[in-house]
N, C-alpha and C positions, 0 to 999 in steps of 0.2 A: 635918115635914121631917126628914130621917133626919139623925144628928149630925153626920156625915162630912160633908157638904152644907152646913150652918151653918160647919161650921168652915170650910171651903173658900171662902165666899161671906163669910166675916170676913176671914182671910188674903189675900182678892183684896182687898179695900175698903184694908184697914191696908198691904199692899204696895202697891197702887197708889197710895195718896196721901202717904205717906211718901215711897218708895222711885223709884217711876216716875208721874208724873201720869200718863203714856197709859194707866193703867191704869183710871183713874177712871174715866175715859169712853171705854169701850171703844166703844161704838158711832160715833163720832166718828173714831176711828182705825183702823176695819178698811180693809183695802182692798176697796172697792165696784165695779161692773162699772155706768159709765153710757153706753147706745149699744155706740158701740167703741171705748171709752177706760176705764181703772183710775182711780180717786178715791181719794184719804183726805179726808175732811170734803171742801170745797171745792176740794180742788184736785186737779188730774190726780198719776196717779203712774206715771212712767215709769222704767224703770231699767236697767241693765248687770250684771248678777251673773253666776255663778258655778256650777258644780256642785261641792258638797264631801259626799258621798254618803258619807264615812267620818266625818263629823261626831259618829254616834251610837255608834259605838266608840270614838273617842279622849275621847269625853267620860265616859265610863266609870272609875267610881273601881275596878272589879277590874284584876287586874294587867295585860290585856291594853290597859288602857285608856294616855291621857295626856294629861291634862287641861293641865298646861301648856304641849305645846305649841300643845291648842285656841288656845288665849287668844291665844299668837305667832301662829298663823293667823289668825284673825280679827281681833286688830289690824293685821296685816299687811293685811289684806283692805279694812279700812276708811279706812284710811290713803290707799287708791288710788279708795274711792271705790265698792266692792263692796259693796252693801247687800243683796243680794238672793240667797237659798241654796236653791239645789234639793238637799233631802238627803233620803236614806232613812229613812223611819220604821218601816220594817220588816226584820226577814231570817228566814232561816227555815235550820234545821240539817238534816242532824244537823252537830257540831262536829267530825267524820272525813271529813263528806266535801267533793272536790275542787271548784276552779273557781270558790271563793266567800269572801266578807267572813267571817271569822269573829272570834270568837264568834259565834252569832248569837242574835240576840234572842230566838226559838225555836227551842229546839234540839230538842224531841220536840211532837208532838201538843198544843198546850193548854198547855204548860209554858216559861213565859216568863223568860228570863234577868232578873232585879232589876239587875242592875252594868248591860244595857245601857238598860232604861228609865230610872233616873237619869244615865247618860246623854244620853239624849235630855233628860230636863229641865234638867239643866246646859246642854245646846247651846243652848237654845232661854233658857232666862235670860242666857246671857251674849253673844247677839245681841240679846235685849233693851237692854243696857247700851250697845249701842252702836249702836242703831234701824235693824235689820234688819231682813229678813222673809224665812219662810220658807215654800218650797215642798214640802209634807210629802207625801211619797210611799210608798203604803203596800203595794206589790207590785210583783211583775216579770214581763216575759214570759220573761226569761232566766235562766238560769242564776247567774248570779256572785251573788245572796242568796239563793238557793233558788227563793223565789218561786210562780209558776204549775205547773211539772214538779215541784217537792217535794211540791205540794201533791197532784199528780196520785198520785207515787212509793207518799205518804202511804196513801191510801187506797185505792190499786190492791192497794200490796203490789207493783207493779212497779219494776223500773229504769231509771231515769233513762237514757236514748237519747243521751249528750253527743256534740255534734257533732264533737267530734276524732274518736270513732269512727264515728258512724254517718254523719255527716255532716249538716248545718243542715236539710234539708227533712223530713226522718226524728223528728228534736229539734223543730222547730218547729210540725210537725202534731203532736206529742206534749205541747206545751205548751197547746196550743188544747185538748186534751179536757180539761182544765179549766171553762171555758163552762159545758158539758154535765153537769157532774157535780156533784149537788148534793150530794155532802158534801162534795168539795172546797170547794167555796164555802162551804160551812157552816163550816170551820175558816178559808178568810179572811174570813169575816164575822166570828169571833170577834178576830182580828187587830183588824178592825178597829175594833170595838167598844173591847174595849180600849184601845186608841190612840187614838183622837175623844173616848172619855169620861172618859181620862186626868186626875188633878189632878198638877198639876204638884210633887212632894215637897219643892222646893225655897223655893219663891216662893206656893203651895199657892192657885193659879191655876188653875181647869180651863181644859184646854188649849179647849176652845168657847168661852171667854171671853179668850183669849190675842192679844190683836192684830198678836204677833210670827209667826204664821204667815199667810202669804197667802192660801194655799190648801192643799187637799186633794187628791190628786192620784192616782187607782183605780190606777195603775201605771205602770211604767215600758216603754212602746212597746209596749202592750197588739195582738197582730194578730189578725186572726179565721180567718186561714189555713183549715181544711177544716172549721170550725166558726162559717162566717159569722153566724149568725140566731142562736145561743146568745151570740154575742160581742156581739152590737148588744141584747138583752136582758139581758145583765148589766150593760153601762154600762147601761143606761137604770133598773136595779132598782138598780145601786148606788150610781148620783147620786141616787136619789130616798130610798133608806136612809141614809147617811151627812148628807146635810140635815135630813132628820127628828132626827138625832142633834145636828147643828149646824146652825142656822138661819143663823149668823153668817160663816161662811167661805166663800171663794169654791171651787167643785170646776170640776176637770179631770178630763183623761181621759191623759193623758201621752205622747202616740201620736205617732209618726214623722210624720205627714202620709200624703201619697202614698205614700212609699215610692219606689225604681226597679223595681221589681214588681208592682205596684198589681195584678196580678190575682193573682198567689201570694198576698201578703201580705194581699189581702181588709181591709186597714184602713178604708177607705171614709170617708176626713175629715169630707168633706161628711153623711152620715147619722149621724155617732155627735155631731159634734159639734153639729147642728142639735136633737140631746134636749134638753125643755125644763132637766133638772138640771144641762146642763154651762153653765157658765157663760163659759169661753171656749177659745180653739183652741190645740193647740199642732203644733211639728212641730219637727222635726230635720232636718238634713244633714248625712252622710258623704260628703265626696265620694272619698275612697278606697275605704271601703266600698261606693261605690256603686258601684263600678269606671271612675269618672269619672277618676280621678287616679292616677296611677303614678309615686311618688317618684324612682322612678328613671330616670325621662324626664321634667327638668323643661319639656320641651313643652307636654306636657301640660296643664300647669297654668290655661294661658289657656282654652282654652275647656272645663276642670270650673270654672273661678268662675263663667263667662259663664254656664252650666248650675245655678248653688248661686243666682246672681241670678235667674234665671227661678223657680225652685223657690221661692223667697222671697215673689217675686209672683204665684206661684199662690195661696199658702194666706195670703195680707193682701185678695187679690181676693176668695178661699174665703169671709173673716173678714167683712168688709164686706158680702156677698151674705148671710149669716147674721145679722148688727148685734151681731158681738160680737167681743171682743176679741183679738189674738193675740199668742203668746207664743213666740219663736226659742230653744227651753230646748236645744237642743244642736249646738254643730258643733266640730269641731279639723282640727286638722292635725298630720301627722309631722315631725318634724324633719328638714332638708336632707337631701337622700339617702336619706331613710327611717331615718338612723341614729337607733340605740333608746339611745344615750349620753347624758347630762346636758350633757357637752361638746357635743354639737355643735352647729352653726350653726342659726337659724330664720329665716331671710332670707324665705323661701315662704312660714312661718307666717304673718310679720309683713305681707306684703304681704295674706295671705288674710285674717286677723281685720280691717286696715283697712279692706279691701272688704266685711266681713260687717259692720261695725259702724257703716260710712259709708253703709249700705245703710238699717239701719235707724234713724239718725240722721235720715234724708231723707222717709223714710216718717213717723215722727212728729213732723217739723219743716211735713209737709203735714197732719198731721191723720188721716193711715189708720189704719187698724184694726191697725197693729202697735205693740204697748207696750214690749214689752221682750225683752233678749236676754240667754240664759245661756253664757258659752264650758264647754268640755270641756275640760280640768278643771284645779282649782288643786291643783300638787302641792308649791306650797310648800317648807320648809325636807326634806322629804323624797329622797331619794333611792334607786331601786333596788340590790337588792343585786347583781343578774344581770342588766344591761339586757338589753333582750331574753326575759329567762327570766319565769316565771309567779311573780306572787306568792305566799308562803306564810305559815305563822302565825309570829311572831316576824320576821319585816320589817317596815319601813316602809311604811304605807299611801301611798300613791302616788296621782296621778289618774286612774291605771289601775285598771280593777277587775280582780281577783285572774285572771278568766279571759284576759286581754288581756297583750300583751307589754309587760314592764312600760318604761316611758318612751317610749311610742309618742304621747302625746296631754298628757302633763303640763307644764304652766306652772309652772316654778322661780321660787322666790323671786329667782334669780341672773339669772334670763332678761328683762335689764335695757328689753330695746330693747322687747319684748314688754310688759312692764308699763307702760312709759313709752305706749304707743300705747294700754291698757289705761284706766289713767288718764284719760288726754285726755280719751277719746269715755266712760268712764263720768261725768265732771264735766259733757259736752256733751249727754249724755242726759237724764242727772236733773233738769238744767238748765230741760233745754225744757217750753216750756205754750203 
């Protein structure tokens, strides 16, 4: 057994039974997939969390990082009852260019930033301390980490198509030849290697033995657009590769659902998530983005919910027809009026996260196949510096990502009435068995 390995497999044993019993017995505490229901040991696990996608920079000891106010987020988080973190475990550079999280973890080819993998092992020890779990996601179909189109950029030798210029269909068929392209893949398979076989430098816990992540997760709202049959065999090569890497976690596929395009978008829920490696469903709703809602016709509003509730019981119907799990990992709302201000009012928000949350409260208070829900996104003690305007390096991470106007979708630490409704249904969730 190589030394690195010994010593790793000592440090897990001496940290976990010192420091955190759930370490001891990791097998006892992963979260397990039984039917259409999440377990730890015996018991169901249901939850209310969070997206904090910026998790793996602010935990970063280089200077772009800032570790203390991780700790204020995340006690702040837990405080209310948020145990549960969809965050990025991956980004991809170069660190000039627009539209995305920077530093990133790779900034060239193969060459991996250290400040942001420690990092990540700081984020992920200090949700340990306060018995979280994470959703580790290790790509994207968009832009704002790099992702799938850098990956394309990488080994084309091409330019990235960004949709302020060329426009979204132009960008998103460009992110899909990805699929197709095996050395793209070949540099995010090394990603992902990386990242799955990770020891943690901290706690010196490989992360395959780490109970604090939930799952695994191939990307974020992976679509098959004009590359449908490359897109439904890389999920199915990459849940069966990353398992072989960890036998222990559960894997997803990170995908939108439906979609409101379902034939552009070629997602196909039902076929990617019925592979035997995924282990359960996830989906999203925008209903602005879906052009269900128009902040500035609060009309509107009644029937994009009535449309975000149907959409909900589609893909728990979807889950159940499959005998597996599902997971509501994204929805928001804009501030009243659409104002992109910290001030302004979330009267609309609060009424829509009740309805999304009282939705799913109902569904696992019957037993369906939906387990848990992630809102978009905690932006905490941060604040934009341009509401409205795009994020840049040396501002505050927000719950906007960097390509998105910033304060469009963010949950303030200040956004009192919002957290209190937050609260509630996260203590009535976790609650329930």
């Amino acid at each position: 057994m190589k030394l690195s390995r010994v010593v790793a497999l000592l440090g897990m044993i001496l940290f976990g039974t010192w420091c955190n019993p759930t370490y001891a017995q990791p097998s006892n505490y992963f979260v397990k997939v039984r039917g259409t229901q999440f377990t730890v040991g015996d018991r169901p696990y249901h939850f209310l969390g969070t997206n904090l996608w910026y998790g793996i920079n602010l935990g970063s000891p280089g200077p772009s990082g800032d570790r203390p106010r991780l700790i204020r987020e995340l006690d702040r988080l837990a405080a209310m009852g948020v145990k549960n973190l969809r965050v990025m475990a991956a980004s991809e550079g170069p660190n000039n260019a627009p539209y995305r999280m920077l530093p990133a973890l790779q900034p060239m080819p193969g060459v991996f930033d250290q400040n942001l993998l420690a990092g990540l092992d700081f984020l992920l020890t200090e949700m340990a301390k306060r018995d979280m779990r994470a959703i580790m996601c290790l790509g994207n179909f968009w832009q704002w980490s790099g992702g799938f189109p850098q990956y394309v950029s990488w080994v084309e030798g091409s330019e990235i198509p960004y949709p302020e210029k060329f426009g979204w269909s132009t960008f998103e068929n460009y992110s899909a030849r990805f699929y197709a392209n095996p050395r793209a893949v070949a540099l995010y398979n090394g990603t992902v290697d990386l990242i799955v076989s990770r020891i943690n430098s901290i706690t010196l816990v490989p992360y395959s033995l780490d109970p604090t992540i939930m799952a695994w997760e191939l990307a974020n709202e992976p679509r098959g657009q004009n590359q449908y049959e490359a897109y439904v065999r890389w999920v199915a090569y990459t849940a069966s590769r990353i398992k072989h890497l960890d036998p222990h976690h559960l894997i997803t596929t990170g995908s939108e659902g439906l979609t409101a395009s379902p034939d552009t978008t070629k997602t196909n829920p039902e076929v990617i998530h019925a592979i035997p490696g995924i282990d359960y469903l996830t989906f999203h709703i925008w209903i602005q983005n879906f052009g269900w809602y128009d902040p500035s016709n609060p009309a509107s509003y009644e029937g994009a919910s009535k449309r975000a509730l149907d959409y909900v019981e589609y893909h728990v119907n979807l889950a159940a027809k499959l005998g597996k799990p599902a997971v509501f990992e994204e929805f928001g709302l804009a501030r009243d009026g659409g104002n992109f201000a910290p001030s302004a009012t979330t009267e609309t928000r609060d009424r829509y996260y009740q309805t999304m949350f009282e939705s799913t409260l109902n569904n696992i208070s019957q037993g369906r196949a939906l387990s848990g829900v992630n809102f978009w996104a905690w932006g905490g003690e941060a604040r934009p510096t341009d509401p409205g305007g795009l994020w840049r390096p040396g501002t505050p991470y927000t719950g906007d990502p960097p390509h998105e106007p910033q304060g469009w979708y963010s949950v303030y630490d200040h956004d009192l009435d919002t957290i209190e409704i937050i609260k509630n249904y996260a203590a009535r969730i976790s609650g329930t068995h």
